[in-house]
VMD Tcl script that builds the backbone (N, CA, C; Angstrom):
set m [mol new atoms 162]
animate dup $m
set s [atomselect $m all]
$s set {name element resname resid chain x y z} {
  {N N UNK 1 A -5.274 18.286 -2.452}
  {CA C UNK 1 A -6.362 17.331 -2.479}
  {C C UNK 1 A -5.941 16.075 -3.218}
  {N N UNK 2 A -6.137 14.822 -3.047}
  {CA C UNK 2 A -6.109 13.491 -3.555}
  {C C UNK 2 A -7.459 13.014 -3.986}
  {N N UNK 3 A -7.645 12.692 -5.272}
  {CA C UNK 3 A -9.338 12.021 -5.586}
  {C C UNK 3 A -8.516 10.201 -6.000}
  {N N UNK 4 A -9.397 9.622 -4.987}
  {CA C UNK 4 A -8.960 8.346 -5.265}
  {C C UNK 4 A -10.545 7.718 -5.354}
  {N N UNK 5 A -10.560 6.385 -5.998}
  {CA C UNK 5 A -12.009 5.522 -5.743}
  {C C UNK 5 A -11.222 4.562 -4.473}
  {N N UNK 6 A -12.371 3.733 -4.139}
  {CA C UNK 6 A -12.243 3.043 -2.611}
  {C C UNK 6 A -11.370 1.674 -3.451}
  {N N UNK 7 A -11.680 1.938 -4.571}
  {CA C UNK 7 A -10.642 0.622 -4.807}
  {C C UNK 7 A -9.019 0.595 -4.698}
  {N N UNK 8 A -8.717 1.633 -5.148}
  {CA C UNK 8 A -7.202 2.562 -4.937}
  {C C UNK 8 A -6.481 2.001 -3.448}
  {N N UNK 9 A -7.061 2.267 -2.535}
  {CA C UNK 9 A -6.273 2.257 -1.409}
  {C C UNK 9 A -6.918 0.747 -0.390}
  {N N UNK 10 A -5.545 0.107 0.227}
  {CA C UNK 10 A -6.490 -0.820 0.996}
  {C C UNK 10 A -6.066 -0.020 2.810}
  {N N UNK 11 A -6.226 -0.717 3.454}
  {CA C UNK 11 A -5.581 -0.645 4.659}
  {C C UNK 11 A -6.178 -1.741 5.761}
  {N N UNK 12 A -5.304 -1.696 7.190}
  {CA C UNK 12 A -5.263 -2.501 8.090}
  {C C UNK 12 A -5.492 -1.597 9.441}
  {N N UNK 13 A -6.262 -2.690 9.726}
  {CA C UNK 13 A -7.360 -2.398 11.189}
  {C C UNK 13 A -6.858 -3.812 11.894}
  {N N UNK 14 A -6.728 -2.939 13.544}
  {CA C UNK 14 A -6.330 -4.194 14.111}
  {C C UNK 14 A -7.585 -5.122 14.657}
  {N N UNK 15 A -7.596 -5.968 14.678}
  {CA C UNK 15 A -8.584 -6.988 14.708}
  {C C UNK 15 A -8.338 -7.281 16.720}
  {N N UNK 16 A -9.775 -6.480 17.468}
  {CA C UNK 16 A -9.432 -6.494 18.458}
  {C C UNK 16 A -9.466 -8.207 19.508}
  {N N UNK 17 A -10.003 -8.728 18.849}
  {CA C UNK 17 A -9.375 -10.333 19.679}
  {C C UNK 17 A -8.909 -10.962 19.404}
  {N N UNK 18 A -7.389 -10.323 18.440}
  {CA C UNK 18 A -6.466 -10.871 19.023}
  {C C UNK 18 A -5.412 -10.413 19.736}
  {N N UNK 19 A -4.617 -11.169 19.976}
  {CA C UNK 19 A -4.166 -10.918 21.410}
  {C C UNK 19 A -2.806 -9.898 21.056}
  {N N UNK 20 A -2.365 -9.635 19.848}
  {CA C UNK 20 A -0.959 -9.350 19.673}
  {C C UNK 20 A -0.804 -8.187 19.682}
  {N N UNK 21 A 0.159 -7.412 20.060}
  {CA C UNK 21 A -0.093 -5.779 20.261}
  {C C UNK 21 A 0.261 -4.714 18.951}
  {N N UNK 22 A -0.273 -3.943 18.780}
  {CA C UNK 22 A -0.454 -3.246 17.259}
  {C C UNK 22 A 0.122 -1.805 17.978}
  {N N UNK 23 A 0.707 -1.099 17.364}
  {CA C UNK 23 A 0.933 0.188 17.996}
  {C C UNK 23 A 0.112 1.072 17.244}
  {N N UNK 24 A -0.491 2.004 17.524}
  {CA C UNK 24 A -1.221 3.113 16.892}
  {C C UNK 24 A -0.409 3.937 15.788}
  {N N UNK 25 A -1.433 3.471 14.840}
  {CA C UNK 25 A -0.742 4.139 13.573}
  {C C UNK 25 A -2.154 3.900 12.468}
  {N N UNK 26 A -1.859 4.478 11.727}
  {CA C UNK 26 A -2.837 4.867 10.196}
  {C C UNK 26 A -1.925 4.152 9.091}
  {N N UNK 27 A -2.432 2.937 8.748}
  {CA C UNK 27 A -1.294 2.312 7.518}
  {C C UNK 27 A -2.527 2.344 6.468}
  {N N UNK 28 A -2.089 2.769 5.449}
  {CA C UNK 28 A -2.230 2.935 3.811}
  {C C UNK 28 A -1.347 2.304 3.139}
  {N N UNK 29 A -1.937 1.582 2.050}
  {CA C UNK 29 A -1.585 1.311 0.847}
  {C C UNK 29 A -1.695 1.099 -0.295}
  {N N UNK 30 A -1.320 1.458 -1.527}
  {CA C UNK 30 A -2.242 0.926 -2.785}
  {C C UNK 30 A -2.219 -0.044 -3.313}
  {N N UNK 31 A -3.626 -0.064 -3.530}
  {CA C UNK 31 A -3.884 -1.672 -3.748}
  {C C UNK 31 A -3.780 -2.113 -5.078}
  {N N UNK 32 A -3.730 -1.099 -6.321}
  {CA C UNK 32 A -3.515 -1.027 -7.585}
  {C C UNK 32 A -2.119 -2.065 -7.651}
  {N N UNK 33 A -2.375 -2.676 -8.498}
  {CA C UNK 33 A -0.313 -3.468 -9.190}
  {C C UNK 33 A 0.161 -2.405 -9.541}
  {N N UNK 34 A 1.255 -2.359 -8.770}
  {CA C UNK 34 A 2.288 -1.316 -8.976}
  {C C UNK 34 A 1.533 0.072 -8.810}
  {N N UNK 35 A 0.825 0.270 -7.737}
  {CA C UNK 35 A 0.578 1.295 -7.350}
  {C C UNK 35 A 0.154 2.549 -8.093}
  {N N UNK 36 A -0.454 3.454 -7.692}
  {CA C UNK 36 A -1.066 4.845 -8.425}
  {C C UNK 36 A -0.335 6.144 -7.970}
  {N N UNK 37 A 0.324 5.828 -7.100}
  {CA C UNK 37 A 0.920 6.999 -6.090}
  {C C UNK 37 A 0.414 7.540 -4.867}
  {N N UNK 38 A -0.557 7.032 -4.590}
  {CA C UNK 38 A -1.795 7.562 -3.725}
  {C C UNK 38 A -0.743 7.499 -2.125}
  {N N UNK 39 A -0.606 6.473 -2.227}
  {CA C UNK 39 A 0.105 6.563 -0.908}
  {C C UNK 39 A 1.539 7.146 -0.279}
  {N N UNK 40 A 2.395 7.551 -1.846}
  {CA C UNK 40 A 3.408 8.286 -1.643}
  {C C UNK 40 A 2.735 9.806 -1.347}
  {N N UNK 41 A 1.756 10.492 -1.880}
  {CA C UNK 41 A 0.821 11.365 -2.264}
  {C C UNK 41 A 0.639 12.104 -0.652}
  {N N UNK 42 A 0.015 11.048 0.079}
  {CA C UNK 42 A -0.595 11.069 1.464}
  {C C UNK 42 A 0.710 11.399 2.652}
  {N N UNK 43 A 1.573 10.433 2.388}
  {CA C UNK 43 A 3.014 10.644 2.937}
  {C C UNK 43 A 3.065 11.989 2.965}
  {N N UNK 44 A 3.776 12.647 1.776}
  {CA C UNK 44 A 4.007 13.740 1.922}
  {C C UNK 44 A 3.397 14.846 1.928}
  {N N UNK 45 A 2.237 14.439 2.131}
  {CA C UNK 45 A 0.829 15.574 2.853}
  {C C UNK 45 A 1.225 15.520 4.240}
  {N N UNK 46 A 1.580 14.010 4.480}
  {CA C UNK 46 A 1.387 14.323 6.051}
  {C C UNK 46 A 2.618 14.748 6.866}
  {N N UNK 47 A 3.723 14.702 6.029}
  {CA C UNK 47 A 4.942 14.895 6.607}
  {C C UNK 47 A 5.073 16.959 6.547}
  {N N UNK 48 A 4.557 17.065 5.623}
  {CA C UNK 48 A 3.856 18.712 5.240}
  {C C UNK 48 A 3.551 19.229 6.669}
  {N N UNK 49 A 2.544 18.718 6.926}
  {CA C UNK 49 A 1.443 18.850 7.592}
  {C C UNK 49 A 2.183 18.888 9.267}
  {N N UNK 50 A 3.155 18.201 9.206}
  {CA C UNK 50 A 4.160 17.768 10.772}
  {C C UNK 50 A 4.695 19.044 10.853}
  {N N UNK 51 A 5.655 19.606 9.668}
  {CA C UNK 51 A 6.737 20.355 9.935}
  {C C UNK 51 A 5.866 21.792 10.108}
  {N N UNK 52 A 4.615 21.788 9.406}
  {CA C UNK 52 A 3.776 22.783 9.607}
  {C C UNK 52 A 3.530 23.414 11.515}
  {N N UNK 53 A 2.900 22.139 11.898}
  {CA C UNK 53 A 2.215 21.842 13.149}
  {C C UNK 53 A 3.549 22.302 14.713}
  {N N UNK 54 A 5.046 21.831 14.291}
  {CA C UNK 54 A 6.040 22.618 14.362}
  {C C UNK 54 A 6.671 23.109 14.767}
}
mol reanalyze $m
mol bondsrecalc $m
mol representation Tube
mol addrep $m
């Protein structure tokens, strides 16, 4: 489990008019200076979570 507040993490949504092509993906990052770990944290949940799936 990860307990973060909404301030911790930002992320990016593609903004659908415009025209430029975004590939599908989930980007995280922390928004803290110099970071909290949150997003190394998530990484390797999700890379877990791959080799699990398998």
């Amino acid at each position: 489990y990860i307990m973060s507040n909404s301030s911790d993490l930002g992320t990016e949504c593609a903004n659908p008019h415009e025209s430029r092509y975004f590939p599908a993906r989930l980007l995280l990052y922390d928004q803290q200076p110099g970071g909290v770990g949150i997003s190394a944290q998530v990484g390797d949940t999700c890379i877990d979570h791959n080799k699990l799936k398998n």
